[in-house]
C-alpha positions in Angstrom: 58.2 -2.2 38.4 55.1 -3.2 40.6 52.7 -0.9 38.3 54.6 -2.8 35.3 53.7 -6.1 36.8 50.3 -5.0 38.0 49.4 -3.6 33.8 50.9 -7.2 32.6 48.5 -9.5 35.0 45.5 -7.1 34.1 46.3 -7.0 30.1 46.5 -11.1 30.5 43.8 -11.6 32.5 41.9 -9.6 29.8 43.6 -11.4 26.9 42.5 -14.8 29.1 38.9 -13.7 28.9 36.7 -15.6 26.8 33.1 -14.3 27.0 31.1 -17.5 26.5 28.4 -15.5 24.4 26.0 -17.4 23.2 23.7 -15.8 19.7 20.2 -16.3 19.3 19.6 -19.3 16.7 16.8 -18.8 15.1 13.7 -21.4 15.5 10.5 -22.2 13.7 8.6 -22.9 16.4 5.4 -24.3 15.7 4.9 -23.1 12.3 7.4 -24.8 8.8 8.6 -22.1 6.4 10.0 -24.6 3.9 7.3 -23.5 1.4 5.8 -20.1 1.5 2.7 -18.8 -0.6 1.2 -15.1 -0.3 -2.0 -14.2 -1.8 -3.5 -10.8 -1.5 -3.8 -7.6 -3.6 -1.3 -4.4 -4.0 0.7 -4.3 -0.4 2.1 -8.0 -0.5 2.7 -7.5 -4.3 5.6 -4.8 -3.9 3.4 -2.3 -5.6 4.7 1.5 -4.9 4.6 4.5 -6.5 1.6 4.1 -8.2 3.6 1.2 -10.0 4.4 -2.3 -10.1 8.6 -2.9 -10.8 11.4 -5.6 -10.0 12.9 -2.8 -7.7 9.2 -2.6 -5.8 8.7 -6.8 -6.0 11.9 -7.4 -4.5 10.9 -5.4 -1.7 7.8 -6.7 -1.2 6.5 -7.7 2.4 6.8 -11.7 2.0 9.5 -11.9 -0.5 11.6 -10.1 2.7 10.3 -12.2 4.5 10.6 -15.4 2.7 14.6 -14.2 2.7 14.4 -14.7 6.5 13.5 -17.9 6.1 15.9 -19.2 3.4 18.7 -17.4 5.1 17.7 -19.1 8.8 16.1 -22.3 7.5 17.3 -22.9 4.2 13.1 -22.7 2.7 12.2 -22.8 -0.5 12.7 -20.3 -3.2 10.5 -17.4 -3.6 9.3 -17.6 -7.2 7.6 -14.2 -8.2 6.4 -12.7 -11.4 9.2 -10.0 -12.1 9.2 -7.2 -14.4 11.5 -7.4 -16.5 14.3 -5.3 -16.0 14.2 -1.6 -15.0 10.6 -1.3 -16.3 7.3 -1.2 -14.0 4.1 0.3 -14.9 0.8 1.3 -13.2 -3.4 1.3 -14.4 -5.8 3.7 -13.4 -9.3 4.2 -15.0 -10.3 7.3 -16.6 -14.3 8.6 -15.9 -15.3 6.1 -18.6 -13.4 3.1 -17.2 -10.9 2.6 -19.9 -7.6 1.4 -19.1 -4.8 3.8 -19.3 -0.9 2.6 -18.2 1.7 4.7 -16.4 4.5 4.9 -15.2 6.2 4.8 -11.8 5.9 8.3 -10.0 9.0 9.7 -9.6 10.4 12.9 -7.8 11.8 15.7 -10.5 11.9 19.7 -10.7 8.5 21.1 -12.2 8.2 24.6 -12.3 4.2 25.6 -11.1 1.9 27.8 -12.5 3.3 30.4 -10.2 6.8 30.1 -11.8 8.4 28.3 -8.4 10.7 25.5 -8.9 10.2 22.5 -7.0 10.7 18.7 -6.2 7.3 17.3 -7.7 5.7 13.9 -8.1 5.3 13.5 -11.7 4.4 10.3 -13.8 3.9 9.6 -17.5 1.2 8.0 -19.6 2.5 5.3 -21.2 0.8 4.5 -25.0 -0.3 0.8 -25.1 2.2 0.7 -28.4 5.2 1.6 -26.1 7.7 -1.8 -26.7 8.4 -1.9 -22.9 4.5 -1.7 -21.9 4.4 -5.1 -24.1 7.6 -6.9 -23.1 6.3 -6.1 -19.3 2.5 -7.5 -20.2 3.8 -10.2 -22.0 3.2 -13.8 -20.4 5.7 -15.2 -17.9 6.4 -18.6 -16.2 8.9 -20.5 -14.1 8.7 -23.9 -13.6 7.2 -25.6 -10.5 4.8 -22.1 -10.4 5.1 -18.6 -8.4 4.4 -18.2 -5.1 3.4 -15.1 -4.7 -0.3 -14.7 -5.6 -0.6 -11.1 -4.4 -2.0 -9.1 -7.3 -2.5 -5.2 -7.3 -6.7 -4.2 -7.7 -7.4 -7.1 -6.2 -10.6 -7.5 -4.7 -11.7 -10.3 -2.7 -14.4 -11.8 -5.1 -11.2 -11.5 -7.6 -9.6 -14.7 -6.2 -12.0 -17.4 -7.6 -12.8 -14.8 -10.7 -11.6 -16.7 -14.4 -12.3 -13.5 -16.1 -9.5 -11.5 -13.6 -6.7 -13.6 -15.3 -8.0 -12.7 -18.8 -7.2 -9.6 -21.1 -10.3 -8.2 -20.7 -10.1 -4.8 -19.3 -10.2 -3.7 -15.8 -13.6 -2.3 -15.9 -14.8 -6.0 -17.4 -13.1 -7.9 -14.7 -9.7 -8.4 -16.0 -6.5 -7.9 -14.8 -3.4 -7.6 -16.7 -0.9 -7.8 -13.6 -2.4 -11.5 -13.2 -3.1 -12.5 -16.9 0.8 -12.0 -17.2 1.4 -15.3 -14.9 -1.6 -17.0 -14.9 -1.0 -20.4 -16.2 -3.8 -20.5 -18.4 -4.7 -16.4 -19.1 -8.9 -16.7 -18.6 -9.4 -19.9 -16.9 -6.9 -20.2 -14.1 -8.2 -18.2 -11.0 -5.3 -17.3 -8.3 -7.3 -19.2 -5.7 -6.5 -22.3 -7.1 -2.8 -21.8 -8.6 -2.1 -20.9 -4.8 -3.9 -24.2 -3.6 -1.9 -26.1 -5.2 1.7 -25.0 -4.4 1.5 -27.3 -1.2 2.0 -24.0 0.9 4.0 -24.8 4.3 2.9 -21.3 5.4 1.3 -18.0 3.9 0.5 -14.5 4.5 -2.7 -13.3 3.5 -3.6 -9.6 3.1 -7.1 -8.9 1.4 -9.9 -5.9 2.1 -7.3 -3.0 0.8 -8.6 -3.1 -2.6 -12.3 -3.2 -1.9 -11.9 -0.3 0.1 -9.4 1.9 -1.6 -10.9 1.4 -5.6 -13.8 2.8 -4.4 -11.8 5.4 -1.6 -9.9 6.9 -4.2 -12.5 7.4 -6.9 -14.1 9.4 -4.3 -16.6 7.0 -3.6 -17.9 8.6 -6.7 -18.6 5.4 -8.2 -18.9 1.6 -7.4 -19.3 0.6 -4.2 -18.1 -1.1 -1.2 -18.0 -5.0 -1.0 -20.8 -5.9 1.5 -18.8 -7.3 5.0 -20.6 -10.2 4.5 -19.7 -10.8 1.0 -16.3 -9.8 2.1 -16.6 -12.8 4.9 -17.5 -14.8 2.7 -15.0 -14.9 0.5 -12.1 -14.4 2.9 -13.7 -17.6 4.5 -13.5 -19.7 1.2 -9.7 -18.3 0.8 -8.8 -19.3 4.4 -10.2 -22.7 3.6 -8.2 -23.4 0.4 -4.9 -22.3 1.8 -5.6 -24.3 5.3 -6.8 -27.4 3.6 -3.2 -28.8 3.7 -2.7 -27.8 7.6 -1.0 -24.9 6.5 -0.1 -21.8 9.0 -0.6 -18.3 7.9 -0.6 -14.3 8.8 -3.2 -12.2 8.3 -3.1 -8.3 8.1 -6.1 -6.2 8.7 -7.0 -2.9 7.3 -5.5 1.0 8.0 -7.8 4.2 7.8 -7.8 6.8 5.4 -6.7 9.3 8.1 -3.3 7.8 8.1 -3.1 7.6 4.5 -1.4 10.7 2.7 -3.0 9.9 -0.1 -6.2 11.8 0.8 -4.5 14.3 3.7 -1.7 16.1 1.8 -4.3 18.6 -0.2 -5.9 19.6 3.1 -9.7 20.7 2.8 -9.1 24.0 4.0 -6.5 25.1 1.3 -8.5 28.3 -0.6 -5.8 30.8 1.3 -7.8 34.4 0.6 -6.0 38.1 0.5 -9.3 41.0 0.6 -9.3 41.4 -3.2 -9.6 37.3 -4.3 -12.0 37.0 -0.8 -14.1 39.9 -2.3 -14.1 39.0 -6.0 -15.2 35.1 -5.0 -17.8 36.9 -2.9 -19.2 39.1 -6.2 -19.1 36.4 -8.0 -21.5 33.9 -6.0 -23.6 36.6 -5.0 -23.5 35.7 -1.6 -24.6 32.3 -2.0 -21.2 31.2 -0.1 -19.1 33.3 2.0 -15.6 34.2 1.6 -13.2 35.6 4.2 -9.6 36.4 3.9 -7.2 33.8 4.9 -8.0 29.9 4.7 -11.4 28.6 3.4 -12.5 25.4 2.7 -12.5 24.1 -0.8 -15.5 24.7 -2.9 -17.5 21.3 -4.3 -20.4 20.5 -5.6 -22.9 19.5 -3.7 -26.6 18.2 -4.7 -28.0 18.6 -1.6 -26.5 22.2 -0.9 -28.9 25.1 -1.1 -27.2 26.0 -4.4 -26.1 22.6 -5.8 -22.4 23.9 -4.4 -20.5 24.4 -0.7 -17.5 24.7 1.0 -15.5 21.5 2.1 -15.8 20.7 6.1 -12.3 21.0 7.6 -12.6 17.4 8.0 -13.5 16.3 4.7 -10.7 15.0 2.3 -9.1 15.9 -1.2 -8.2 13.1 -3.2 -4.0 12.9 -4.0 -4.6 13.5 -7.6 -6.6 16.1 -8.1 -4.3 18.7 -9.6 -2.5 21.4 -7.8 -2.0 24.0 -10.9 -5.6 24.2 -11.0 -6.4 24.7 -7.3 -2.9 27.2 -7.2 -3.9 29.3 -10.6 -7.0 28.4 -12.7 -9.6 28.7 -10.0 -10.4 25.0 -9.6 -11.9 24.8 -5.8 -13.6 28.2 -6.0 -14.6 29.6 -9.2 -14.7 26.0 -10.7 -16.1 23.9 -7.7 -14.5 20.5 -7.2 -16.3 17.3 -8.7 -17.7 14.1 -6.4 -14.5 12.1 -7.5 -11.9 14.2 -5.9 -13.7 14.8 -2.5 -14.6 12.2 0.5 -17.4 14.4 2.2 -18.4 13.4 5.7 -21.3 11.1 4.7 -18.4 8.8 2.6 -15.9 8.8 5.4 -18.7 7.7 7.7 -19.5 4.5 5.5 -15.8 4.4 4.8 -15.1 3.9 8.3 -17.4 1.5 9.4 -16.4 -0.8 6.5 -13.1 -0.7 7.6 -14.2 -1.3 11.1 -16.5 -4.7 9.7 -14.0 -5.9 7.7 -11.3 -5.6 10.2 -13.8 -7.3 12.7 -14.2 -10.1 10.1 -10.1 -10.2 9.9 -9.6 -10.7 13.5 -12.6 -13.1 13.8 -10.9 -15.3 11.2 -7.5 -14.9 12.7 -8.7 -16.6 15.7 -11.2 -18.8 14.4 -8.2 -20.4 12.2 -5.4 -20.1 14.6 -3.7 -17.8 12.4 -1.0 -15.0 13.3 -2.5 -11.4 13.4 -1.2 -7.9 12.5 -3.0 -4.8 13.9 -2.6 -2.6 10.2 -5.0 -0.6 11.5 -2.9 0.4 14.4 0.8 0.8 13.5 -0.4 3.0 10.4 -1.5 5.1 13.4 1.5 4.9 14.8 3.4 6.0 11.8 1.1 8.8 11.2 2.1 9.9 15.2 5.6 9.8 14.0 8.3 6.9 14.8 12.0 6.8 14.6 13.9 3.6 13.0 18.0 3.7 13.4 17.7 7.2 13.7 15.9 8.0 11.0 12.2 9.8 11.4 9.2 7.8 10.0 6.1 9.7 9.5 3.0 9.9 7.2 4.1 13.3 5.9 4.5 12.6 1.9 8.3 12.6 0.4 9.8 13.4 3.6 8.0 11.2 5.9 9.8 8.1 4.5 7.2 5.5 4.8 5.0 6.2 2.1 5.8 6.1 -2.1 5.2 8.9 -4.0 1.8 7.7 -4.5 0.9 8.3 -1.3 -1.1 5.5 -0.6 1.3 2.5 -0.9 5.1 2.3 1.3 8.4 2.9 0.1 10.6 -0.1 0.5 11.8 1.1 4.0 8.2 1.1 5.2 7.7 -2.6 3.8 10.6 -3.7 5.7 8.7 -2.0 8.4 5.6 -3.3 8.1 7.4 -6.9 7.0 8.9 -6.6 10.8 5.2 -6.3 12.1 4.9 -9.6 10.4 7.6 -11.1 11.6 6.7 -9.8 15.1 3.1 -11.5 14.8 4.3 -14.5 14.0 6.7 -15.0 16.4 4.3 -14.1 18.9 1.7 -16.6 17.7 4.0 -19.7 17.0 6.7 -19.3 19.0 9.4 -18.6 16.5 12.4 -16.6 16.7 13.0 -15.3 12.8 15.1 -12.4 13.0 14.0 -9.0 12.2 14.9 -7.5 8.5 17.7 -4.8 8.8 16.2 -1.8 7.6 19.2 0.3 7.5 20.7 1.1 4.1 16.8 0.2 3.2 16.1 3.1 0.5 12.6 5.5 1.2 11.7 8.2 -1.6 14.6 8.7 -3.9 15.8 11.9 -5.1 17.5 13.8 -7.9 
């Protein structure tokens, strides 16, 4: 009877229990995110695997975060310039600069040149006829404007540039990912559509485009913005969107060392048995030495004793260049890669120290405009270290790695919630908010068949 008694008073006392638990409300601190504006090039636009989509946009760094903010203090609506429906499409430029559209990379079975069946990559050119290429390049507008100014190819100077709202092509200055929602296709300029949205607060991400154009054409062609060009311009952009007493985030810049883009075809890929070591070695007649095993990639090279060479372990082959060719047709060795498809010492070393000027100019302006800061630069490190998020393992490594798109060069949606945390993080840090962290689980990485 006593133990009876003795369960009761505990089981009531329990029941009697309140815990007075008290949740986190969220706060804005010192910053207002009733009005949000981004401006900035391919990350804040959602772009991934290789493509621009509604899937992609809606995961895009400040429309996740602008969701924050209208769930925890009922903000504005996010306005952006959707595909329509399930379409998205990408633009690269051939050797001649022409315009060709794509679309999204996606991961399918493709048997190689050595008849093994595997998960692949694989994209399609899309003909500029195609009725889905024209619906998505056709004009769109909601009232009272977008707000999200972030265009993919953007480079700096691209911001105050008419031209890069027009239909001219790419390699002219145009820029059919903006002429689609500029408000008047040829003479609005992104600059000033994003002026004039009254932003409350905005998140700003510029430099990727000047670097990677030119990274991923093997620095082949083009060139690098100047860092003080690049200064110059980020300065006139921070003064248009602070001229209201707006707040902002500003992202720097992450290396191509943590980009998969140019470290899944590793340099040192020519794998050798005796007979292919000593036929090579016929072949060039000495000129370049062959052993069995791994060698290094053979480019060419102007300034090699024989106008060709074999790739430095830590030089870098671009993403693109394709693998049939290295696998079965002799491309790397009997066929020497070209400029475009190779970063050679010399181009990482003024690759580098562009990054390292224009992320000096980032932080500079960061401070110099009070601004919230994220370190890029840094957490791509981190990822390319390796990470774990609820469980799951987040790494550089292409497909399975999680973070990055098929593209290799921009994230999946789970790593824009990531990275939109690292926001989040930064600005609560700089303005004393408290907006709660986007819920990455269920948040989808590389998809498969």
């Amino acid at each position: 009877m006593r133990s009876v008694l003795l369960a009761f008073l505990i089981s009531f006392t329990l029941l009697s229990c309140k815990p007075n638990l008290k949740l986190p409300v969220a706060q804005q601190g010192q910053a207002s995110f009733t009005r949000l504006v981004a401006v900035g090039d391919d990350y804040l636009s959602g772009l991934s695997n290789g493509a621009l989509s509604a899937a992609g946009q809606q995961y895009s760094i400040p429309n996740q975060l602008a969701t924050q903010c209208k769930t925890y203090f009922s903000s504005d609506d996010f306005n952006q310039p959707l595909l329509p429906g399930n379409f998205g499409f990408g633009v690269d430029l051939d050797v001649q600069n022409h315009t060709h559209y794509y679309t999204p990379f996606q991961l399918l079975h493709y048997t190689d040149c050595a008849g093994v069946d595997q998960l692949f990559p694989l994209r399609n050119e899309l003909e500029s006829t195609n009725a889905a290429l024209v619906d998505g390049l056709t004009p769109v507008f909601t009232a009272g404007g977008f707000n999200n100014f972030a265009v993919p190819l953007a480079r700096a100077s691209d911001l105050s540039a008419t031209i890069f709202g027009s239909t001219a092509e790419i390699a002219s200055g145009g820029n059919p990912f903006y002429a689609r929602f500029a408000q008047n296709q040829g003479q609005s300029t992104i600059l000033h559509e994003s002026m004039t949205l009254g932003a409350s607060f905005f998140l700003l991400h510029l430099g990727m485009s000047d670097i990677y154009l030119y990274a991923k054409n093997g620095a082949a062609s083009g060139a690098l913005t100047l860092p003080a060009d690049f200064q110059t311009y980020l300065y006139k952009t921070l003064d248009s969107l602070t001229a209201n007493g707006a707040k902002g985030v500003i992202a720097n810049i992450p290396s191509p060392e943590d980009l998969p883009y140019f470290n899944t075809i590793g340099s040192q890929g020519l794998v050798l048995d005796q007979q292919k070591a000593d036929l090579l070695n016929s072949v060039f007649g000495g000129q370049l030495d062959f052993q069995v095993g791994a060698n290094g990639f053979v480019m060419y090279d102007p300034q090699a004793p024989f106008g060709y060479r074999h790739l430095l372990p830590e030089e870098k082959v671009m993403l693109r260049v394709n693998t049939d060719s290295l696998k079965c047709m002799g491309l790397g060795s009997l066929y020497p890669l070209h400029s475009r498809d190779v970063l050679d010492t010399a181009e990482l070393r003024i690759l580098e120290a562009g990054i390292d000027a224009y992320n000096q100019v980032i932080e500079q302006a960061a401070t110099a405009y009070g601004l919230a800061f994220v370190d890029l630069h840094d957490y791509f490190h981190q990822v390319q270290q390796g990470l774990v998020e609820n469980g799951v393992a987040i790494n550089s490594t292409l497909v399975s790695g999680n973070f990055f798109s098929l593209d290799g060069y921009t994230p999946t949606p789970l790593g824009y919630s990531l990275i939109t945390n690292q926001f989040i993080q930064a600005i609560n840090i700089r303005y004393g908010s408290t907006i709660p962290a986007v819920n990455t689980a269920g948040v989808p990485a590389v998809i498969f068949p």
